[in-house]
C-alpha positions in Angstrom: 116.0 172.4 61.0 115.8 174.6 64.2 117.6 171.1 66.0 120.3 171.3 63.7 121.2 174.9 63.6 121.8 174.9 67.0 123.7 171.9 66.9 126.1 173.4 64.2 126.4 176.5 66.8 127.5 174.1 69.6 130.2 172.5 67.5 131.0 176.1 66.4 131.8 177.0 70.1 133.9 174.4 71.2 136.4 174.8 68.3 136.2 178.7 68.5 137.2 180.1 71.8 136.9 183.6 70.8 133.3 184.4 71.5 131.1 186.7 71.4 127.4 187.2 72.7 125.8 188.2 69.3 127.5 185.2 67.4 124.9 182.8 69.3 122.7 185.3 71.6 120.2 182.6 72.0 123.0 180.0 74.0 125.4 183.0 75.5 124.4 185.0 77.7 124.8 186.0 82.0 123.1 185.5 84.8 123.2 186.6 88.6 122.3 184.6 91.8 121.9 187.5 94.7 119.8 189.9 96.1 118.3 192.8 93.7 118.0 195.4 95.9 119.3 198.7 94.4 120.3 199.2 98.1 122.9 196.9 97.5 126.2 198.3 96.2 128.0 194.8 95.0 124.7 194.6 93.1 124.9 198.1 91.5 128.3 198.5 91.0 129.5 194.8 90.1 126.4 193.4 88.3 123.7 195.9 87.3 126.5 198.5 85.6 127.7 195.2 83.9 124.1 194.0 82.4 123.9 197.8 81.4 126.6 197.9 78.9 126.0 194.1 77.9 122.6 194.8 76.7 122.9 198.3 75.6 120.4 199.1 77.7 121.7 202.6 80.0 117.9 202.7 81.4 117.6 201.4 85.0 117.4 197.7 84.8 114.5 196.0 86.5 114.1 192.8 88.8 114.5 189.8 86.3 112.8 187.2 88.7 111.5 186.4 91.8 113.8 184.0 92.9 116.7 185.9 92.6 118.4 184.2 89.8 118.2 184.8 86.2 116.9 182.1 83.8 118.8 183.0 81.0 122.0 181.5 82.4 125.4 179.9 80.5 127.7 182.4 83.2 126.1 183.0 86.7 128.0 185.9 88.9 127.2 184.5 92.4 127.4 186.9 95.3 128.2 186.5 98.6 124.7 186.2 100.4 124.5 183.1 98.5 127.6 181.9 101.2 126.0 179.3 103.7 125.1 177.0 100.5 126.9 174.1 99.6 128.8 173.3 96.6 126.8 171.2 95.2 123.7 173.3 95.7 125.1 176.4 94.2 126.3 174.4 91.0 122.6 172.8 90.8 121.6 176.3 90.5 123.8 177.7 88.2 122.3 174.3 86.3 125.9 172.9 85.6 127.0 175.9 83.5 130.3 177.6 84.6 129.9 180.5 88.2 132.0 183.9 89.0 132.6 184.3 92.6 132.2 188.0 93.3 134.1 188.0 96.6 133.0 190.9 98.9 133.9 189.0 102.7 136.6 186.4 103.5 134.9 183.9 106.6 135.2 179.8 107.2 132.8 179.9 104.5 134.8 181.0 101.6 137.9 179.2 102.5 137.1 175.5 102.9 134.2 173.1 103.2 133.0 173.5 106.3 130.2 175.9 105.9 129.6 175.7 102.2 133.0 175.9 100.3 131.9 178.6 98.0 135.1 179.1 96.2 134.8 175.8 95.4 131.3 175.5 93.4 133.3 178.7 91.1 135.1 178.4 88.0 136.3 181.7 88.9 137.2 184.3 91.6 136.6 188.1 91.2 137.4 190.5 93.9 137.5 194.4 94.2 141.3 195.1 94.9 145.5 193.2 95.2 144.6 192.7 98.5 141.9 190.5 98.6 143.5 188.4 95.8 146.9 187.5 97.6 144.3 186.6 100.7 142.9 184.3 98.4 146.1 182.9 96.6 147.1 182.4 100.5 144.4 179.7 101.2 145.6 177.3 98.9 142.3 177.0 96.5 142.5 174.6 93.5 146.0 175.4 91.5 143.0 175.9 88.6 140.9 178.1 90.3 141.8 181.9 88.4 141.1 184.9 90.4 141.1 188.6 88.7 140.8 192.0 90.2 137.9 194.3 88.9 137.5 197.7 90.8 134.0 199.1 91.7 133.5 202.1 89.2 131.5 205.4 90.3 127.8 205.8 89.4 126.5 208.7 90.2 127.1 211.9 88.4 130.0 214.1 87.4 130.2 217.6 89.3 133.0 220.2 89.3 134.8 220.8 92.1 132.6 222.7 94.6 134.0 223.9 97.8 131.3 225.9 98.9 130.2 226.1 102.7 131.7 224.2 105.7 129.5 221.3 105.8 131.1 217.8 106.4 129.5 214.5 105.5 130.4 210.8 106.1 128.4 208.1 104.3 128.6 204.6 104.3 127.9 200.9 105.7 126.8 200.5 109.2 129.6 198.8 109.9 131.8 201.6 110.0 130.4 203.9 112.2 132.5 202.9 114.8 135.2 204.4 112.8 133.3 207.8 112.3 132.6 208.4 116.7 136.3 209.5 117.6 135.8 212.2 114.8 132.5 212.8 114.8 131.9 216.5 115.1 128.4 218.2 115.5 126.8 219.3 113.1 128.2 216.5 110.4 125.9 214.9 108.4 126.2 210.9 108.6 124.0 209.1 105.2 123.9 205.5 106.4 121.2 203.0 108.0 120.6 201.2 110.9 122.8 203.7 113.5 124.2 202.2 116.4 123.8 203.2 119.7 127.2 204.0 120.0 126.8 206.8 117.6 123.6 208.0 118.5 125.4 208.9 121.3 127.9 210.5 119.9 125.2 212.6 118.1 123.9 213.7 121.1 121.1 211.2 122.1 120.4 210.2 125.4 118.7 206.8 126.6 115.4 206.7 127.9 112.8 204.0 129.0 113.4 200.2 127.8 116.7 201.0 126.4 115.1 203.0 123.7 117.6 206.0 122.2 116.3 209.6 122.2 117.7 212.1 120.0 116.3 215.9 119.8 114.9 217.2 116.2 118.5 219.2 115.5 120.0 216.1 116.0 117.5 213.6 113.8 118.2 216.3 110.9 122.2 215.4 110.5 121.5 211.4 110.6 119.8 210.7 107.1 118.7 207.7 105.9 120.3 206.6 102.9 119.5 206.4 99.1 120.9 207.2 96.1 119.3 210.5 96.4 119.8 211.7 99.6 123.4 210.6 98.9 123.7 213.4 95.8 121.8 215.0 97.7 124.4 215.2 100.5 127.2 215.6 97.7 126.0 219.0 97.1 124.7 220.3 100.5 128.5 219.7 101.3 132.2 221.0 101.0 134.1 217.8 102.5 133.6 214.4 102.8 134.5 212.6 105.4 135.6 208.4 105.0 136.3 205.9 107.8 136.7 202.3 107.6 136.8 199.4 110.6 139.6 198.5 111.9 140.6 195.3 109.7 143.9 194.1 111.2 143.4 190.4 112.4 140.2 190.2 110.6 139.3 187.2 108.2 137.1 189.8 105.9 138.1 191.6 103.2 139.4 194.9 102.8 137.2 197.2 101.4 137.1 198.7 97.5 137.9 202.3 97.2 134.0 202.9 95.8 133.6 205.6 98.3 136.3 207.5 97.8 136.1 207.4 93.9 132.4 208.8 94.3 133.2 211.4 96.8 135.6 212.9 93.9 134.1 212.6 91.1 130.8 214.7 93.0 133.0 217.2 93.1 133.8 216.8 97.0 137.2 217.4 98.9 137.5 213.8 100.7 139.7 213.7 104.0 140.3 210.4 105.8 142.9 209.4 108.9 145.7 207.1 107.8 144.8 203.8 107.1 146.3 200.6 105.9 144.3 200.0 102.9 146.2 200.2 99.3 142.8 200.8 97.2 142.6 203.9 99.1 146.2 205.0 99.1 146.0 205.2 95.8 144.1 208.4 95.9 146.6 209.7 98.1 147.4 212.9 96.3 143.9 213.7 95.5 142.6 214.0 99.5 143.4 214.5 102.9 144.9 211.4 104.6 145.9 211.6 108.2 144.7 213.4 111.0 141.4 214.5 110.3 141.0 217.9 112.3 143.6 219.0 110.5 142.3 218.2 107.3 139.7 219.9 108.0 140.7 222.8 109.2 143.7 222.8 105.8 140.7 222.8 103.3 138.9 225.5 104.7 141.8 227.6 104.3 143.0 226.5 101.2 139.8 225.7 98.9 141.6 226.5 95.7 144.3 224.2 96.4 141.7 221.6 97.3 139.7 221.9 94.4 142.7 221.5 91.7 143.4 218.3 93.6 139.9 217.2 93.3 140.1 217.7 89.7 143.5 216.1 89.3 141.6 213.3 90.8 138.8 213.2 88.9 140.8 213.0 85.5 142.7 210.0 87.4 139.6 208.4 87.9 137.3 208.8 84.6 140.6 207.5 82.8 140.2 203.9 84.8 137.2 203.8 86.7 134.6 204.7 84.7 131.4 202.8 84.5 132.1 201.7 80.9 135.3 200.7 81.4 134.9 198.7 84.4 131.8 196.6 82.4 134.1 196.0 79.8 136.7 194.3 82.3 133.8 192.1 83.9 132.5 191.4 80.1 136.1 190.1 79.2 136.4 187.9 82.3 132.9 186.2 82.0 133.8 185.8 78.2 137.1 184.1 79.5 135.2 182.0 81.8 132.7 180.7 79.4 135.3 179.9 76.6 138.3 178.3 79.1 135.0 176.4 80.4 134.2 175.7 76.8 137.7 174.1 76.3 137.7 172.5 80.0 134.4 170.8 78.3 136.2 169.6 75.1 139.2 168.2 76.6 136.7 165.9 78.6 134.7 165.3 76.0 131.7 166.5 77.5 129.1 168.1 74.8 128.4 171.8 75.8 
């Protein structure tokens, strides 16, 4: 009886391409190849938000296996670390069911064969902003091979504007912080990892013995190791927030998402960047500071009023279209797009799902 049941559901979902998860929750559902460290944004942001609305489930969701890959698998959203395999390996884990390419770097890797043709073991492409998509259209992937744009959303909590205090913070990936040393100022506090010595410099230290950095104990305070918590923590110790990004012209990698910025408002924060060329971040333009930075500075000390009814301009900007429900929804819709257009790929070859 059981056999036939579930035969009747697969004939069901070839003919009906409309489908959703609690029409046949025992055959649909998603899975994940990656790393599960909550350290890890694209995890966060991209999968972990997503399996939080999918399952109801708001409550912090735990590690579902050791070997990083979920067993309950018809979609698997592969991420990037996964970019040295091959083609075929990747589609042997993703046990012949249908992949999403979260794409979070452009190298060798993701454009041809060479390394491991990731692009190529997908059914589909997601990426973070316009810009990374035309990169991809560019490379001439398979004329089948559908890409869609899905921002990161914000995760941590909405705060009113607060302008309090002169404190300046920059947070962000260690490969940036070359970015933040020509306006680095003392006394800013930098949440990040891993600091280079280039900006341990720059915050003072001085090298000793067997190359080895020394900083003094002033000096240790305003480089803080980050978290989630120290991060909010940071939010509210500070007025402004300060965001850099590396220099990306003639790069092969991907422009960066606009997940910093969006956070920085909606805690609440004044953001002030220099000008950059990066359009998921010029569309906050008339919600922050962007240009020369000591001036920024220096304009939303003097004018916190004015900076704090731009912050909340901003904040209604981004809850409208960025808010972690909203953005779930958008990766719900795509992986349900991928499974059915896989579905139909499947009928058309007459291959039983």
């Amino acid at each position: 009886m059981g056999g036939n049941i579930k035969e009747q559901q697969r004939n069901n979902m070839r003919i009906n391409h409309n489908i959703s998860k609690n029409d046949f929750p025992d055959l649909f559902s998603i899975g994940y190849i990656g790393t599960f460290r909550l350290d890890n944004a694209q995890y966060r942001l991209r999968v972990l938000n997503t399996l939080k609305y999918w399952t109801g489930n708001h409550q912090e969701v735990g590690v579902y296996s050791k070997v990083n890959q979920l067993e309950f698998m018809n979609v698997t959203i592969l991420l990037a670390n996964y970019k040295h395999e091959t083609a075929e390996k990747l589609l042997q884990k993703s046990k012949g069911y249908p992949m999403i390419y979260d794409v979070s770097t452009w190298h060798e890797y993701a454009k041809n064969n060479k390394v491991g043709g990731v692009c190529d073991a997908a059914y589909t492409v997601v990426t973070s902003n316009k810009e990374n998509a035309n990169k991809f259209e560019a490379i001439n992937r398979p004329k089948n091979r559908r890409i869609f744009v899905i921002p990161d959303p914000y995760e941590n909590e909405e705060k009113a504007p607060n302008m309090e205090g002169e404190n300046i913070m920059w947070f962000g990936h260690p490969c940036h912080m070359s970015s933040l040393i020509p306006h680095y100022k003392n006394g800013m506090y930098v949440v990040s990892k891993n600091p280079t010595v280039s900006l341990l410099k720059a915050m003072g230290g001085t090298m000793v013995d067997n190359n080895m950095m020394k900083m003094s104990d002033t000096q240790k305070k305003h480089f803080v190791w980050w978290s989630l918590e120290n991060e909010q923590k940071y939010f509210d110790k500070c007025a402004m927030v300060l965001l850099t990004i590396k220099n990306e012209e003639d790069s092969n990698e991907c422009k960066v998402g606009s997940n910093r910025v969006i956070k920085s408002i909606m805690a609440g924060k004044f953001v002030i960047t220099p000008e950059v060329e990066n359009e998921s971040w010029n569309e906050f333009k008339d919600y922050m500071w962007m240009g020369d930075v000591n001036e920024g500075i220096d304009w939303a000390i003097n004018n916190k009023d004015t900076a704090c009814q731009m912050i909340e301009k901003g904040q209604n900007y981004i809850r409208s279209r960025y808010h972690p429900k909203i953005i779930a929804q958008q990766w719900i819709d795509v992986i349900m797009w991928t499974w059915a257009s896989w579905c139909r790929d499947m009928v058309e070859k007459r291959i039983v799902v």
